[in-house]
N, C-alpha and C positions, 0 to 999 in steps of 0.2 A: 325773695331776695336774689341779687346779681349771682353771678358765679363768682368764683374765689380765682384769682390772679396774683401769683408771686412773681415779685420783681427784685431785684437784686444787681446794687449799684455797690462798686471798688472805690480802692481810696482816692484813687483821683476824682473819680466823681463827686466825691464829697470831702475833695482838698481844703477847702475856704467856703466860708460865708455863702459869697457868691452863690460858688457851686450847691452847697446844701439848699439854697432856694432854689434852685434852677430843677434839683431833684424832688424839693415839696410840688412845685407848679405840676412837674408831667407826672406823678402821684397823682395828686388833686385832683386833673386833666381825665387819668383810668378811673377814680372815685368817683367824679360826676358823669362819670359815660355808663355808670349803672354798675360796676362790677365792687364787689370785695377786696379789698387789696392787702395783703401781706406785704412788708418791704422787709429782706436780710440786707445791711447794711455792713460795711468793712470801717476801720477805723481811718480817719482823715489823714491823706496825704500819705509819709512818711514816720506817722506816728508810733507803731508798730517797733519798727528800726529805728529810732532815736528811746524808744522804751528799751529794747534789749541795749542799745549803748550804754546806757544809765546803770542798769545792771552789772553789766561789763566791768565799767569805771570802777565798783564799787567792789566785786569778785570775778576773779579769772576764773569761775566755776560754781557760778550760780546754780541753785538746787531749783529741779527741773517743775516742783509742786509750785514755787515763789516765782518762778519766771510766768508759771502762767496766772496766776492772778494779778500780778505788772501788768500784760499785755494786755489782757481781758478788757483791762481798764480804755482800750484806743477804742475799741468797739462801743461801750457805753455811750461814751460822751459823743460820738457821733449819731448815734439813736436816739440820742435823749434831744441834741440840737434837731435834728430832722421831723420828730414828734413836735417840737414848738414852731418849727419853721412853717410845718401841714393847720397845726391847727391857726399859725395867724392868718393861712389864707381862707378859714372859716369853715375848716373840713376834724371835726374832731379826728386825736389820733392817740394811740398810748403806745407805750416803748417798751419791750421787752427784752433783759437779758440770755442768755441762751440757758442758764436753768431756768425762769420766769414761764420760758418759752416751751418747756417741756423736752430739752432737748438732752435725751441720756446714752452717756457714753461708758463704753470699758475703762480703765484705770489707767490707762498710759497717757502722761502726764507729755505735753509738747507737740504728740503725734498721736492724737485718739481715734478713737473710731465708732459712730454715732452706730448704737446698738436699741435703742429704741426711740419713738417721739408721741411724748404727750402734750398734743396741743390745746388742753382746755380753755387756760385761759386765752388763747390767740381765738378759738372757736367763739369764748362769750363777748372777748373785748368786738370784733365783725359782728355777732347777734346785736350787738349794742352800737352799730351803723361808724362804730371807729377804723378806720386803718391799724393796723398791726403791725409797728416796728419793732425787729427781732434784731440784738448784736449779732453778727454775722462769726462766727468761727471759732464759735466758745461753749460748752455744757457743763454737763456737769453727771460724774459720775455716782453710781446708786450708794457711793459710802459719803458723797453730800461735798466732794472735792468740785473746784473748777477745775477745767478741761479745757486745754485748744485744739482743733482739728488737722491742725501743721501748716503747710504751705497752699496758701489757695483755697484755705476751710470754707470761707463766704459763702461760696460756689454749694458748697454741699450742703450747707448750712439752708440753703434755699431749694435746694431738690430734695433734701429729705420732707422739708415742710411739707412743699405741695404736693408729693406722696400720701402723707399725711394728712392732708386736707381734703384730697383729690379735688385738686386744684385744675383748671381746663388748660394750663400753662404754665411755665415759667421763664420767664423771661430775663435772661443775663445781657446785664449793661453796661456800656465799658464806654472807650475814645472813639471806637471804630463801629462804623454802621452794620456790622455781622461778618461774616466770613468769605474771605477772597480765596480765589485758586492757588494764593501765594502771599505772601507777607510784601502789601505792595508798596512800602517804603524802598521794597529794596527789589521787587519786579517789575517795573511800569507795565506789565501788557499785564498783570493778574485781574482776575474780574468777581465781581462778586454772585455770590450764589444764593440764588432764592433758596435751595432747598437743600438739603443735604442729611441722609438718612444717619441716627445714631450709632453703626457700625462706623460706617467711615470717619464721622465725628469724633469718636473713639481714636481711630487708628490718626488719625490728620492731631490731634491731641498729644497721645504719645509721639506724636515723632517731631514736636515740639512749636507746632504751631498755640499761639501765648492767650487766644482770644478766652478760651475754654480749659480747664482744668480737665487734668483724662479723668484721677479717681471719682468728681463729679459726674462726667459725664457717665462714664461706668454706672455709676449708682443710677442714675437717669435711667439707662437701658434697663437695669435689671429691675427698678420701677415701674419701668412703664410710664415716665413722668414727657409730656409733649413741652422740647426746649423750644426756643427763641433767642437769638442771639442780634440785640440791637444796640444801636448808640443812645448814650443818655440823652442827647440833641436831636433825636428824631420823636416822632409821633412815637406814640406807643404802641407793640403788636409790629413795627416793621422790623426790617433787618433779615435774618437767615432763617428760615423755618428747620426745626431737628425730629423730627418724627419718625418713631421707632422705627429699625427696618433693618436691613442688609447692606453692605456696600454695594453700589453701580458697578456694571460689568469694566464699563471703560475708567478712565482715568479720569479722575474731578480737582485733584489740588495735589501740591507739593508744599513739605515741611521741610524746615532746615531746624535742627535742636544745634546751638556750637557752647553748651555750656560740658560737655561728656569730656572725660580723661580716660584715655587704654592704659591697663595695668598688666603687668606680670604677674602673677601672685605666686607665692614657692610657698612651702610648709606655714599654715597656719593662718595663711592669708582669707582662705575662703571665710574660716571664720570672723576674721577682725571682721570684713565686708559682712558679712552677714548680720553683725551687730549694730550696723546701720541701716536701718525697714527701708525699703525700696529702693537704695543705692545701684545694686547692681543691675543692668538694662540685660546684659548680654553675655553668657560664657563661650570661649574655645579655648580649641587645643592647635599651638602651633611649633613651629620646633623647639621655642627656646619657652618651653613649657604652656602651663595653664593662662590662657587670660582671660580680661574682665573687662566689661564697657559699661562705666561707671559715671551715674548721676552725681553731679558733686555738688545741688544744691538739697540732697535728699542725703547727702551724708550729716551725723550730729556735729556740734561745732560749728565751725566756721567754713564745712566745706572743704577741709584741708587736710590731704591724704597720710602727710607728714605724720609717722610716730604707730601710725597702722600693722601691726606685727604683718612681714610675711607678702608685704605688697610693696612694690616697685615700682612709683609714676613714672608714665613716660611721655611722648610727646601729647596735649591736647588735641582731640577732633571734636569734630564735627558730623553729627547723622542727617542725613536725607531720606526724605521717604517720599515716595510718590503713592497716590492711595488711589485702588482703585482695582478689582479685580484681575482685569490684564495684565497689570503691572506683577502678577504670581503666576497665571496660567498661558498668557501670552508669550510664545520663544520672542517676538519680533519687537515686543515692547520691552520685553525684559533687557533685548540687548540692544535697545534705543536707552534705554537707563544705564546701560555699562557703558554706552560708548560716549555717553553726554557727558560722562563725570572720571573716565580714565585719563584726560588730559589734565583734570586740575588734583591728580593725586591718589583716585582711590584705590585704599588698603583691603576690603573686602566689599562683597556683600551678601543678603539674603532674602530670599523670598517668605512670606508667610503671610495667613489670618487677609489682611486685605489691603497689604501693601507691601512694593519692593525697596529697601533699604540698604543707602551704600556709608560707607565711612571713608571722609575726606579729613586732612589738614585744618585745624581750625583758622584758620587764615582766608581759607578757599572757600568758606560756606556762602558769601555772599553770590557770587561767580557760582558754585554748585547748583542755588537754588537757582539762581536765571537758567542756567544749562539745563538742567532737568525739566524746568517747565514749559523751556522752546521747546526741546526735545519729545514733551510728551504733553504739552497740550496747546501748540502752536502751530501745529502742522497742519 
């Protein structure tokens, strides 16, 4: 038998009809080329977010066990159409929910975290020459509850598999053909990268480049799983190679994340922040106390800092990160990074792990990221 190949396509990729055939054909396409194919599959479109609207509409404070069995549901009905779309192209295939799939998690209901994966039946449905469509971002915990894995779950949903499978790849699908030096909507000179080892992947992740999820790719590393980062419209196997490793001495990409808010926080604050799992990016201490650089789409709710004992929004930023060893150890690059990004605002910065990181204005990120990346990968 072929090797085992996990692939995993987002909601746009599987927005409409269309698209869901467009994803059975390059399926199909790895299946007849001899290999196994696992697919984690996200639910169509906007479905996801017009699920929790409905909820909303219905209570300002939906219990967090019922929101995820709602949402569950965007992911089904996209793996159940992708499984019919595969097999009218003459490729048997069967559809697996993320308990179906073996996929078990701890008990926190919104935001879990997969704690083990039994893939039997995904191992019989491939002995039995079918493809294996898994709901991408959902399990289920060992007291028999459904489970989602938060923001970006798909992503992990298909690295723990092929962990699990020890799969020769995985391969994440998206709009974009794999990873650029810069998010090149908004850099025309970024280029794209054959390769690019899972440290840097990691660090280019966190500092908010959107192709890759960090906590996925984290799991990746600590796996050992060999990513791929391609577009659903190319052959299958192209795009960005991610294979374990180290970050590069020199500089290889720049991120701009401008969804962050700086806070204050006085008596009581660390903990409200605390009460929200991965909210906080960053602590100091400056004169007018304690602060925080804070994710706000990792806070519970809506994001909205309002009503948080103890904490004090202040103006929104924007972080930059240039990744790449010299960007920490280099004097000469580090202050090609201070001097790219002091004209359009910036508030601090810091070196660490495998990239140097400034905070701008969120207004300034577009302009940040061009500056940092003339400045440190144009010269």
């Amino acid at each position: 038998m072929g090797r085992v190949v996990v692939q995993k396509y987002g909601g746009s990729s599987v927005a409409d009809v269309a698209r869901i055939r467009q994803v059975a054909a390059r399926v199909v396409q790895t299946a007849r080329a001899g290999d196994q194919v696992v697919v984690a599959v996200s639910a169509m479109g906007n479905t996801t977010n017009e699920l929790l609207a409905l909820a909303r509409s219905v209570s300002t404070n939906p219990g967090r066990r019922e929101l995820d069995l709602l949402v569950s549901v965007g992911e089904r009905v996209s793996m159940t159409l992708l499984a019919i779309a595969i097999e009218e192209l003459g490729v048997p295939a069967a559809s697996f929910t993320g308990s179906q799939a073996g996929i078990i998690t701890d008990e926190r209901h919104v935001a879990a975290q997969v704690i083990e994966v039994r893939p039997w039946r995904i191992r019989r449905a491939l002995e039995q020459g079918r493809v294996a469509i898994v709901a991408g971002f959902q399990g289920v915990s060992r007291a028999g509850e459904v489970t989602t894995l938060g923001r970006g779950g798909t992503d992990t949903t298909a690295v723990v598999l092929a962990a699990a499978l020890g799969a020769e790849h995985c391969e994440i699908c998206s709009d974009v053909d794999g990873i650029y030096s810069a998010d090149p909507r908004v850099v025309p000179a970024a280029r794209r990268l054959e390769r690019l080892p899972l440290d840097a992947a990691v660090a280019l992740s966190r500092g908010g480049s959107k192709v890759l999820l960090a906590d996925a790719v984290e799991r990746a590393r600590e796996l050992g799983v060999q990513l791929m980062a391609s577009a659903t419209t190319e052959r299958p196997g192209s795009g960005t190679a991610l294979p374990p490793g180290a970050a590069p001495g020199r500089v290889v990409a720049v991120a701009a994340d401008d969804q962050l808010v700086r806070v204050v926080v006085r008596s009581g604050g660390p903990a409200a922040l605390a009460a929200s799992a991965g909210a906080v990016r960053a602590w100091w201490t400056e004169g007018d106390g304690l602060h925080a650089l804070v994710d706000r789409r990792n806070l519970h709710g809506d994001g909205d800092l309002t009503g948080l004992a103890g904490v004090s929004p202040s103006a929104p930023v924007a972080a930059l990160t240039a990744v790449g060893r010299q960007a920490v150890s280099d004097p000469a690059i580090v202050q090609a990074c201070i001097d790219a990004l002091a004209p359009l605002g910036l508030m601090r910065w810091w070196a660490s792990g495998a990239g140097w990181t400034g905070l701008v204005p969120r207004g300034a990120a577009a302009d940040a990221q061009r500056a940092l990346h003339a400045a440190t990968l144009e010269g």
